[in-house]
N, C-alpha and C positions, 0 to 999 in steps of 0.2 A: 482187310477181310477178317483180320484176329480182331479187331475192335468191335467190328459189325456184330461177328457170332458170338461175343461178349454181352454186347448190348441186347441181342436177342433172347439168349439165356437169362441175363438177369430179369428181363420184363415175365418171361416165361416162368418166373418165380415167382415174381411179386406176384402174379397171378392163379396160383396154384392152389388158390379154393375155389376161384370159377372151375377150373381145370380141371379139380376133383370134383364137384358137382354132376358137371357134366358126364364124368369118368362114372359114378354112383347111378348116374339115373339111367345109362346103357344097361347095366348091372342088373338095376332091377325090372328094367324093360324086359330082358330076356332070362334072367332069373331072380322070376317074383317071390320063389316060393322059400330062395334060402333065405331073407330079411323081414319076411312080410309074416304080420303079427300071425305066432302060433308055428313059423315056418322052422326051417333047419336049424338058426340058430337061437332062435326061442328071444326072439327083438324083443318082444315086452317084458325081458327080465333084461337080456344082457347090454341091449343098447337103451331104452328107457328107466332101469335102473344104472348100470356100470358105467356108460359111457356118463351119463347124466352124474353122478355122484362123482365122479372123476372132476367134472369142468366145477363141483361146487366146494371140495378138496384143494383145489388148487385155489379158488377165492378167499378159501378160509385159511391158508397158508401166508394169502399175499394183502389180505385188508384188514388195517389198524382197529383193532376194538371198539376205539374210541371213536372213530367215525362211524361204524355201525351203531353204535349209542344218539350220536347225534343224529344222523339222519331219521331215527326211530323217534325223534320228536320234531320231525320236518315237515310241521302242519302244512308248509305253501307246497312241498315237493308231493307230498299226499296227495293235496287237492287239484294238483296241475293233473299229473300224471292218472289216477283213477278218474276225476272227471271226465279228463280227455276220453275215456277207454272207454268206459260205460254211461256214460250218457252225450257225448261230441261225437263220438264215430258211429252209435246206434242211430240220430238223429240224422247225419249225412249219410249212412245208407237208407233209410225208412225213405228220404230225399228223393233219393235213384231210383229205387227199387218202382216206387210209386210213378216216376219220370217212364220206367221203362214198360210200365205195365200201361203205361196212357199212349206210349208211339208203338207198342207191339201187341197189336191186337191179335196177329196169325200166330204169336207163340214162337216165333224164331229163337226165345230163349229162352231154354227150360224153366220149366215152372219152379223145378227140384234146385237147381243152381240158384235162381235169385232167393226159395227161402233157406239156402246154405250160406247165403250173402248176409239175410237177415239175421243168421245163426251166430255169423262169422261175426256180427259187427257186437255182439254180446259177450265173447269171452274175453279172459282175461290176458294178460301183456303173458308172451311167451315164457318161459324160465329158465333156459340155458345161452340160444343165439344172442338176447341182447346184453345180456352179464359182459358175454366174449367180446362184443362186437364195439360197446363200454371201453373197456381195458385196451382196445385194440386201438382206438383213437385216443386214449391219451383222457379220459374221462372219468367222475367219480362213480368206477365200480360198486362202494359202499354202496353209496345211495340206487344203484340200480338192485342191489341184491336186496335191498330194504324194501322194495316196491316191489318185484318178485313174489316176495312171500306175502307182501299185504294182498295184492292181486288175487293171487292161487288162489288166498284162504276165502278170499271173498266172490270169488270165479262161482264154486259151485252153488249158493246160496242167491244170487244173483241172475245167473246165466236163463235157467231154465225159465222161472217166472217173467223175464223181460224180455225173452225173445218171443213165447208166447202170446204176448200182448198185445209187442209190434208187429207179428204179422198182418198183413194187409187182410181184409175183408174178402177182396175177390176168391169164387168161388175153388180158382184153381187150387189155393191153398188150403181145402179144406180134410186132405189126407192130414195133413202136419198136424192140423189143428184138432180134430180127432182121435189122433192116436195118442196126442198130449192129455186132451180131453180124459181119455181112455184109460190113463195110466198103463202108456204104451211101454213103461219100462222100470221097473224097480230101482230107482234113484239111491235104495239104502245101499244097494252093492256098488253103485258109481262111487259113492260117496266116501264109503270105506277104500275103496282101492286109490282113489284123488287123493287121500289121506295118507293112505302108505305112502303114496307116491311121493309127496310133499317129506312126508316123514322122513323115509331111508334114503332119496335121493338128492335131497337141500339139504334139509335142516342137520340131519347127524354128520354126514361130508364135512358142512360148515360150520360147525363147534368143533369136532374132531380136529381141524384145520387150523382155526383158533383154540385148543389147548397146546397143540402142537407149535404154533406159534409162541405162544405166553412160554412155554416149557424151555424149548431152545430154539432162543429170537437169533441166534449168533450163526447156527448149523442151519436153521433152517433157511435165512440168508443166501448163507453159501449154495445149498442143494438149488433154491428157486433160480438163483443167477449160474451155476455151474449146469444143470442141465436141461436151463430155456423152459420148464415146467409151464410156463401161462401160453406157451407156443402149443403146448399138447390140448388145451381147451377147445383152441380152432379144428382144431383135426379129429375131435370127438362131435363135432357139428357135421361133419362128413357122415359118418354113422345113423345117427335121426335124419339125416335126411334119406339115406340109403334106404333106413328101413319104412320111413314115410312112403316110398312111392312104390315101394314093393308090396306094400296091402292097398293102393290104389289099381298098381296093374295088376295082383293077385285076382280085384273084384270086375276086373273090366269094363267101371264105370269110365273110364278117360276114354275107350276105345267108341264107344257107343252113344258120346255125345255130339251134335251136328257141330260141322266146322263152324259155324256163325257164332253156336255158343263159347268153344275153345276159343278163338279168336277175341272175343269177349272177355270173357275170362280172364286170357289173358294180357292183353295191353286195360283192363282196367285196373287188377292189379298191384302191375306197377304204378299205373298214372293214380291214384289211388294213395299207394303206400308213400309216393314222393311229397304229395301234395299234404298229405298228413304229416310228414317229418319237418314238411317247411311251415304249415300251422303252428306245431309246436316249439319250434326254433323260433318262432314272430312272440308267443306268448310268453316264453321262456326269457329272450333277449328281442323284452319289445323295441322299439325306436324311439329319436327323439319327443317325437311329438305326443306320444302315451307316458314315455314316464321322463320328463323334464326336473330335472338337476332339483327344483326344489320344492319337489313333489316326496315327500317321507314312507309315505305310506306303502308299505313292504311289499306290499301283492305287487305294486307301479314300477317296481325295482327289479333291473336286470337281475338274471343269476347270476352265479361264480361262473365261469365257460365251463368248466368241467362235469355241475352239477347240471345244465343245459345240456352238454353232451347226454347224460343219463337219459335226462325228460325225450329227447327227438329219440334214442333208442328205445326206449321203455313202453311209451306211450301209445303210438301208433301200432306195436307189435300185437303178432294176436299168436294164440298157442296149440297148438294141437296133439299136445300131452294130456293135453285136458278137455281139450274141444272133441277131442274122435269119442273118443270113449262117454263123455255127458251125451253126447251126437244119439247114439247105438243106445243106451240106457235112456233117455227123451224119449225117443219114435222106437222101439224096442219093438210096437207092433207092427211096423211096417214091414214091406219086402226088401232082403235083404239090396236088391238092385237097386231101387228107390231110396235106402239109407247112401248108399254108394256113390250116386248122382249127389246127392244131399251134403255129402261129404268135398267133393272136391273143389269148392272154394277155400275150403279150409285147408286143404292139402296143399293146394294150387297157393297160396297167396302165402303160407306161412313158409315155403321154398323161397317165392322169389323174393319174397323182404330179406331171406337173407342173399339172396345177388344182389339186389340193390345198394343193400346196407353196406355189401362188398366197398362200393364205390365211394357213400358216405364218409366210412372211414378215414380215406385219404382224406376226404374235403373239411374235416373234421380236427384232423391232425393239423395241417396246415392252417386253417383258422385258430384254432387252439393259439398256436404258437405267434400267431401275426398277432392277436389282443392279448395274450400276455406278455407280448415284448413291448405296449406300447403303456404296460403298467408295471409295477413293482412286481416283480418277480419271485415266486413263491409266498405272498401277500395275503393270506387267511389259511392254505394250504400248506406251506413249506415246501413244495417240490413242484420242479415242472420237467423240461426237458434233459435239464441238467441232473439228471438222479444221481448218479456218480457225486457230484460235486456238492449239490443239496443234500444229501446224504451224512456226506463228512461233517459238515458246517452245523447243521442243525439237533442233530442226535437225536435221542428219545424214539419209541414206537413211533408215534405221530408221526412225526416229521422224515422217518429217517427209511431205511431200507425199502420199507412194505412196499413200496410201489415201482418198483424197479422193474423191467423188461418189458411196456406193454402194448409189446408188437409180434402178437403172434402168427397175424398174418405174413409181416415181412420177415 
């Protein structure tokens, strides 16, 4: 019986961000109004700036300089990762979108949801969930923080004119397309605020983190391993999402949509964000038959597992630090209920990538560890599972402490 309620407690751990999810989204079902943008605790300062600059602090504490340097000249992780985002995933929704408008002629799914689909499939790779979700499996967080920022910077520049484009012809989409038309929103105040955002939330966090590092590599050491600090990143992803669906139910767009389309919505998704993590995990770590032993040519060539790790997190993510607010400043002229609808692909899909990703994780860690046990061991990288012991052996920034604890889930 003591074994049993061992065994049941510890699962009930491992699991303790579905758990908190779940726990956050009762929260703001029934109180919309303390989390939701503008509400009690004023969310778009203190959880999309605070909690956000917390999880980019603790990256800038725990990632070697020197791999941030190199990933910032990692033409192939560039091009895997932004291609994938902005031009692979907008063409596989344009795909559906068009599929769905040819089998539903009575309109079973809003019109507003699929061009939030369209919307969704234009912004850029999230900026906190896949950093965490990186580190958490055992992956190189550099290179995800490196893609982060290139993203963002290139999100708002990007976003607006190509979702524009790709919307469909059909007449239903002719509000979106109108109020774009319209200059349905003054883009220079989104633009500044994406900006702050990027600014005081990343960027200063993550120097600050990295001075502090370079300053005392010895103390800072100890404080990252003595009080589990990359464990506290997970737990600041509880928060965004808290306050994510407390301005969904604050507008009562999720209440007011028909069950055909929620259902929709939701098993696409997942089925969606799975199918796109297993795209980018085939391009990333193609198979034999694409890139054979004496084939040179780099693009044809596996990654490192770790840098893979990044790409299947990074790639498929979409953001809605960035997406709401470009959303609202886009269509500026629309009604606010019709932005609301408009919105909740993007609220809806950037929640469950991270339940999914929940699962990922494990799958992730465990492959990790099965291909690099079936190769030299710390082999371009210098550390793997063995941090402790990699650590001792190897010395220097590079190779030595930075990467210790990265399991903040468990």
């Amino acid at each position: 019986m003591g074994q049993a309620l061992q065994t049941t407690a510890l699962f009930i751990l491992h699991q303790w961000l579905l758990i908190g999810i779940g726990v956050v989204c009762v929260l703001a079902y029934y109180f919309p109004n303390v989390a939701k943008n503008g509400g009690i605790i004023r969310s778009e300062y203190s959880v999309l700036y605070g909690a956000m600059a917390l999880i980019f602090l603790i990256s800038g504490l725990s990632v070697p300089r020197e791999k941030l340097f190199r990933h910032l000249l990692n033409w192939r992780l560039h091009v895997l990762v932004q291609g994938f985002s902005f031009v692979v995933i907008p063409a596989l929704m344009l795909a559906v979108v068009h599929i769905i408008l040819a089998g539903d002629p009575q309109q079973r799914i809003d019109r507003a949801v699929l061009a939030g689909y369209v919307f969704l499939a234009c912004i850029p790779t999230t900026i906190a969930s896949n950093v965490v979700m990186t580190r958490s499996a055992g992956g190189d967080d550099a290179a995800a923080l490196v893609e982060v920022i290139i993203a963002n910077f290139l999100g708002p520049f990007v976003t607006a004119g190509w979702t524009i484009a790709l919307l469909p012809a059909d007449p239903a989409f002719d509000p979106w397309r109108g109020a774009a038309a319209a200059g349905g929103g003054d883009l220079s105040d989104m633009y500044r605020d994406v900006f702050k955002q990027l600014g005081l939330a990343v960027l200063l966090p993550l120097v600050v983190g990295q001075l502090v590092r370079w300053t005392w590599p010895d103390r800072t050491a100890w404080v990252l391993l003595t009080f589990k600090l990359p464990k506290l990143s997970t737990a600041c992803l509880l928060l965004l999402i808290w306050s994510t669906f407390s301005s969904c139910f604050a507008t009562g767009a999720l209440q007011t949509l028909s069950v055909q389309t929620i259902i929709f919505v939701t098993l696409f998704n997942i089925a969606l964000y799975i199918f796109m993590t297993a795209a980018c995990f085939v391009l990333s770590r193609p198979p034999a038959f694409l890139a054979p032993r004496r084939v040179e040519f780099r693009p044809f060539r596996p990654m490192d597992p770790k840098e893979a790790i990044a790409v299947c997190f990074c790639a498929p993510a979409k953001s809605n630090a960035l997406g709401i607010p470009l959303l609202y400043a886009m269509w500026g002229s629309l009604e606010l209920y019709l932005k609301a609808k408009t919105s909740v692909p993007v609220l809806l899909f950037t929640t469950e990538q991270i339940c999914v990703a929940h699962f990922f994780v494990h799958w992730f860690k465990k492959w990790r560890v099965r291909v690099e046990g079936t190769t030299r061991i710390g082999e371009g990288e210098g550390w793997g599972d063995g941090d402790a012991a990699v650590a001792g052996r190897s010395g220097g920034d590079e190779r030595g402490w930075g990467q210790v604890d990265y399991d903040p889930i468990h």
